[in-house]
VOPAGU-2260 file (C-alpha; in pm, 1 decimal, decimal comma):
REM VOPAGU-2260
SITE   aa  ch    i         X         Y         Z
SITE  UNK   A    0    1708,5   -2542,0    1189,6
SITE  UNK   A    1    1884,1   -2774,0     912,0
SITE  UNK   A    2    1573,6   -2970,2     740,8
SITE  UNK   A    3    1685,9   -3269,4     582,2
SITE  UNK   A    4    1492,0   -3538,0     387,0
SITE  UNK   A    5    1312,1   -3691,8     669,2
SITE  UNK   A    6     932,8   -3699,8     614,2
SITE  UNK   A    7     880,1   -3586,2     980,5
SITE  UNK   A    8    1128,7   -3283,4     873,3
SITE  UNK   A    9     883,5   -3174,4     612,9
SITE  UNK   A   10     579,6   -3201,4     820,7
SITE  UNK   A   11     696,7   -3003,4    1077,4
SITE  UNK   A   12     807,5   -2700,1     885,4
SITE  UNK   A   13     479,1   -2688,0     749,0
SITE  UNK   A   14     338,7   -2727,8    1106,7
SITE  UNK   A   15     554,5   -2469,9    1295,4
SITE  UNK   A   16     486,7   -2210,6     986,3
SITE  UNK   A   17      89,6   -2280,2    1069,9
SITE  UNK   A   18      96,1   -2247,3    1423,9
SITE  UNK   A   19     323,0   -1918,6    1414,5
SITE  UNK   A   20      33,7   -1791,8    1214,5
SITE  UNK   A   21    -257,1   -1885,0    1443,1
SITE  UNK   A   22    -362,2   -2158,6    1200,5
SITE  UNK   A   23    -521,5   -2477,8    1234,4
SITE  UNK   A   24    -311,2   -2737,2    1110,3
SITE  UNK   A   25    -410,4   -3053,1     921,9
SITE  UNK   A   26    -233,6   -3288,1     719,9
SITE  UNK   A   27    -392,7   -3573,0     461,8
SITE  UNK   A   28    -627,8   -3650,8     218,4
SITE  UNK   A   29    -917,1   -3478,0      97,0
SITE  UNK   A   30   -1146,0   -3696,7     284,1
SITE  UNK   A   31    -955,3   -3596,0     633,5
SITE  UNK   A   32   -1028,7   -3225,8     530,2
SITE  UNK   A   33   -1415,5   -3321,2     523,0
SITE  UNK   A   34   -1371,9   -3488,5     798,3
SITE  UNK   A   35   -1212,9   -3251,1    1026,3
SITE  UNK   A   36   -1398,0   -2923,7     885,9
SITE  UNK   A   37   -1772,7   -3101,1     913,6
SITE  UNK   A   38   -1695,5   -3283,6    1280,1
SITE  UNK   A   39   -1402,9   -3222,0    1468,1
SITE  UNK   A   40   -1514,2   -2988,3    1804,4
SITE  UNK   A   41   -1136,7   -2868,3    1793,9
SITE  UNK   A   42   -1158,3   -2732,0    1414,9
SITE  UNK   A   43   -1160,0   -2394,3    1360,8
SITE  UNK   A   44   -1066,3   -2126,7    1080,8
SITE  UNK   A   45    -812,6   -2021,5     906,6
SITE  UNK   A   46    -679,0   -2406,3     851,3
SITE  UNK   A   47    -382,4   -2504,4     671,3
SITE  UNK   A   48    -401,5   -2825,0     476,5
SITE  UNK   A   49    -105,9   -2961,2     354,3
SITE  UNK   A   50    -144,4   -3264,4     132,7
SITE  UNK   A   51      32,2   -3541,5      70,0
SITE  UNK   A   52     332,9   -3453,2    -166,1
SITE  UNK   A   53     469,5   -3654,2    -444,5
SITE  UNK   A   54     873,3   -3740,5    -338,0
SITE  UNK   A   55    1149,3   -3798,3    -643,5
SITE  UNK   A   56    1459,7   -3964,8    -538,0
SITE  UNK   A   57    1758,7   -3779,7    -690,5
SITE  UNK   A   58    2138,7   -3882,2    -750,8
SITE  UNK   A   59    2343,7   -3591,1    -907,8
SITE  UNK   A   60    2628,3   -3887,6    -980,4
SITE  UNK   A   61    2863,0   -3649,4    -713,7
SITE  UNK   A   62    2779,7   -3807,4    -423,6
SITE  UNK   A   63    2502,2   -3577,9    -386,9
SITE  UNK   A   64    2150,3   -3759,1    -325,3
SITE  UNK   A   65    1809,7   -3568,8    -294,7
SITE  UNK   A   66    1447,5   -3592,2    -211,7
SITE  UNK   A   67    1252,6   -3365,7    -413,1
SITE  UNK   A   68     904,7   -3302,8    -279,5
SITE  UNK   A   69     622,8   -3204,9    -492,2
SITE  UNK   A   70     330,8   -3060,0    -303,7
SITE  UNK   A   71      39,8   -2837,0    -185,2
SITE  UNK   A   72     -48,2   -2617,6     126,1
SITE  UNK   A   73    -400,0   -2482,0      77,0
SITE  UNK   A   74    -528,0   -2157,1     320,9
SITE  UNK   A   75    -884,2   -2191,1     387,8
SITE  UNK   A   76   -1098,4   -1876,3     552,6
SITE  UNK   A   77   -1498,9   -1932,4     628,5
SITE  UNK   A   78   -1731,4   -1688,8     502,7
SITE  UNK   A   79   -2125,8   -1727,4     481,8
SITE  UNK   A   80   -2295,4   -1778,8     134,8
SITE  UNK   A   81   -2504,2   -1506,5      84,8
SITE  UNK   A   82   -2206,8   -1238,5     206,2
SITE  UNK   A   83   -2004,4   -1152,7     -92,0
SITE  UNK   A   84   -1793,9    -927,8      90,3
SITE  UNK   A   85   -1716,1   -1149,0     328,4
SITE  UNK   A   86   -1626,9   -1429,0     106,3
SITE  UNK   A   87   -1361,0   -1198,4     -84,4
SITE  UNK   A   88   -1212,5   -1083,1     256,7
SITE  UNK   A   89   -1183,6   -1460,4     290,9
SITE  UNK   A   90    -998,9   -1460,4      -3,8
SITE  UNK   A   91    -802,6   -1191,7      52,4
SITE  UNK   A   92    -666,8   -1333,7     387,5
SITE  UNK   A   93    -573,6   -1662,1     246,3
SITE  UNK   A   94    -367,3   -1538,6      14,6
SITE  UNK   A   95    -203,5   -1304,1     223,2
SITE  UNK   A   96    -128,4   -1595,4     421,2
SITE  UNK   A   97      25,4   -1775,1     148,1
SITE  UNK   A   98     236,0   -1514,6      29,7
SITE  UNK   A   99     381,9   -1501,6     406,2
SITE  UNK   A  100     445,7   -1894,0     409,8
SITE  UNK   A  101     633,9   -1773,8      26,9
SITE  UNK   A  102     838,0   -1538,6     179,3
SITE  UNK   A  103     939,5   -1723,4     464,1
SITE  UNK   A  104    1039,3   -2023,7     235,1
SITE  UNK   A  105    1240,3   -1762,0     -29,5
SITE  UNK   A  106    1403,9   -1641,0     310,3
SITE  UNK   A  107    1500,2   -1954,0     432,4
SITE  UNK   A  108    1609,7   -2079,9      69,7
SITE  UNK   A  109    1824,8   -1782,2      92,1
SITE  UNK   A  110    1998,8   -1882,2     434,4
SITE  UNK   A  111    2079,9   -2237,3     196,3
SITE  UNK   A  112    2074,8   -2373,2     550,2
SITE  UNK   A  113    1749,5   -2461,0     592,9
SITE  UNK   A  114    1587,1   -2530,2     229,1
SITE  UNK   A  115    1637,1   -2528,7     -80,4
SITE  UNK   A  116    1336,9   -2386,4    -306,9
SITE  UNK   A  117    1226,3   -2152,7    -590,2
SITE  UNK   A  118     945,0   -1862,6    -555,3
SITE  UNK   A  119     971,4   -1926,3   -1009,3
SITE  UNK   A  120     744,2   -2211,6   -1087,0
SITE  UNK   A  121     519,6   -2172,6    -791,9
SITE  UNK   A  122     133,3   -2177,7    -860,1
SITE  UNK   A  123    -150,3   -2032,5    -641,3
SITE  UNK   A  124    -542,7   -2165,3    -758,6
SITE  UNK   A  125    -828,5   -2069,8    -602,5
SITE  UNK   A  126    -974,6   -2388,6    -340,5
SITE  UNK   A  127   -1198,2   -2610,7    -553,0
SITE  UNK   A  128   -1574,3   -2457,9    -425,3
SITE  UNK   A  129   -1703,2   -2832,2    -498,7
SITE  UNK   A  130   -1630,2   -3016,7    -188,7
SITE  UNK   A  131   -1749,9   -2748,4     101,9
SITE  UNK   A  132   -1955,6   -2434,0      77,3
SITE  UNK   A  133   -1836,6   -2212,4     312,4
SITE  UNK   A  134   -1514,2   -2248,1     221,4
SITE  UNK   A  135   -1269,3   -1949,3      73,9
SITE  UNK   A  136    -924,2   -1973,1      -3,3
SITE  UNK   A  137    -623,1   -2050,8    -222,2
SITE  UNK   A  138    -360,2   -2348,7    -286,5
SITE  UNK   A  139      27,0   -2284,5    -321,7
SITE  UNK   A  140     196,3   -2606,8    -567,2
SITE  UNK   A  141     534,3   -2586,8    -494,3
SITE  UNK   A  142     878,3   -2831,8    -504,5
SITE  UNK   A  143    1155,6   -2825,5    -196,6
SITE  UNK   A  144    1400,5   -3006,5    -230,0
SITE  UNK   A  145    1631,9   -3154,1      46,0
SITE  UNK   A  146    1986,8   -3334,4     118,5
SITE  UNK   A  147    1933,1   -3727,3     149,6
SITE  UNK   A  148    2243,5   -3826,9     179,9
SITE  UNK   A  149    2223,8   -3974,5     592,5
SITE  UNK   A  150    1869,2   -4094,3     439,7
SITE  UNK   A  151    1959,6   -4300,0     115,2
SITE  UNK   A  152    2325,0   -4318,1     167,7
């Protein structure tokens, strides 16, 4: 599948990559996040969050125009308080989950027919424990970038 610079493009990458992994899928805000993990009777664990990215407009003065996206997926797990072995097996299956979602996107940046992307420059934090506390996992920062040119031109 050839992903171009349509926002519903992006989006669905993320979403297809979520469901092929059993994941709950949610896009947004941090406030949707709350939202959905504190009342939604459909939500359930692991959830993928991607957030909103950050979009640069490109012109390489070729002819050449691109959308760079700037974002973040996050892979949260569930694990109760007072079980520290559970909460680092949360941990641990996050970030195996995010180093599958990696791989996929290095293998499709490979193909040059689906994305274009770097693993260098990529950052993985731990999920801020301040806004839910149950709540295990880790956030991949990353940049795609994709053609524009039936978009912008």
């Amino acid at each position: 599948m050839l992903i171009t610079a349509d926002f519903q493009n992006y989006l669905d990458y993320f979403k297809a990559w979520a469901e092929a992994q059993q994941l709950f899928f949610l896009y947004g805000g941090v406030e949707l996040g709350i939202s959905y993990a504190t009342s939604k009777e459909d939500f359930s664990y692991p959830f993928a969050w991607l957030e909103q990215p950050e979009i640069v407009s490109e012109d390489n003065g070729a002819g050449q125009l691109i959308e760079a996206y700037y974002g973040g997926i996050s892979v949260i797990c569930s694990a109760p308080l007072d079980d520290r072995a559970a909460q680092v097996q949360a941990e641990v299956d996050a970030m195996r989950l995010l180093q599958q979602l990696q791989q996929k996107m290095r293998l499709d940046n490979r193909s040059k027919v689906t994305l274009d992307c770097t693993i260098s420059g990529m950052k993985k934090t731990a999920v801020d424990r301040g806004w839910a506390g149950s709540h295990w996992g880790w956030r991949l920062e990353f940049e795609l970038r994709f053609t524009a040119n039936g978009l912008l031109s």
